[in-house]
C-alpha positions, 0 to 999 in steps of 0.5 A: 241899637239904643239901650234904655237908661232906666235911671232917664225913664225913672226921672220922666216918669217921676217928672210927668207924674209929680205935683206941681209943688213938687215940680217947682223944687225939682226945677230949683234942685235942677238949676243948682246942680248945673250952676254948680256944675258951673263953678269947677269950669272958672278955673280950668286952664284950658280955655275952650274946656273952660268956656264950654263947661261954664257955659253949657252950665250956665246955659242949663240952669237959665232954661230951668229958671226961665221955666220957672219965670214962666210957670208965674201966675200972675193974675193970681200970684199978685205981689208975691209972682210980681217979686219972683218974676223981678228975682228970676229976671235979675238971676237970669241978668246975673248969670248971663253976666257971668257967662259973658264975663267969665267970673264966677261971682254972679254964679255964686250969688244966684246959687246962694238966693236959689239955696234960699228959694229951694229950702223955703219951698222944701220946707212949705211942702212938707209942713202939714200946717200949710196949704200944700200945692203938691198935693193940690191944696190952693195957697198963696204960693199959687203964683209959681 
């Protein structure tokens, strides 16, 4: 018999139940985590724990930005879901690099743009001067 882990069943409920704003960070903070999940595996001596970890990782986090690239408006987004549609594809590129390469400096930069992307949207959601898309106010960030 399977036990329930209620920390699963709190995330999916806090997932199902979230504004979209709000689900946007939850997807930048997921991809974090795995691309930094991602970094311990580049120096593992052991190549086959090194490769899985590195890739699984990897793999992970470019689902999440795929979903992200995905979620774009464009119609609506204009310019700005052209520009993240170019910026998730190069992440996408970069990290497929890496994996293919075994070289963590493609990790790094996308960790270091995605930390940017994520702070910008934290802080957009929690400005009550902004149109909030959490709580289903239109903006501009309407694209994503």
């Amino acid at each position: 018999m399977q036990k329930n882990n209620p920390w699963s069943a709190y995330r999916q409920v806090t997932t199902l139940t979230a504004p979209p704003g709000q689900i946007v960070l939850m997807l930048f903070e997921g991809a974090l985590r795995a691309l930094e999940r991602s970094l311990p595996g580049f120096s593992l001596p052991d190549p086959a724990e090194a490769n899985m970890t590195i890739h699984n990782n990897l793999q992970q986090a470019q689902e999440i930005i795929r979903e992200l690239n995905g979620a774009l408006n464009m119609e609506q987004g204009g310019e700005f879901a052209s520009t993240m549609r170019r910026l998730y594809n190069y992440f996408e590129r970069r990290l497929w690099e890496s994996n293919l390469q075994k070289k963590q400096q493609g990790v790094e930069e996308v960790i270091h743009h995605l930390t940017v992307l994520r702070d910008a949207w934290a802080s957009m959601l929690n400005n009550p001067a902004l149109p909030n898309p959490a709580a289903g106010q239109s903006s501009t960030f309407a694209a994503v």
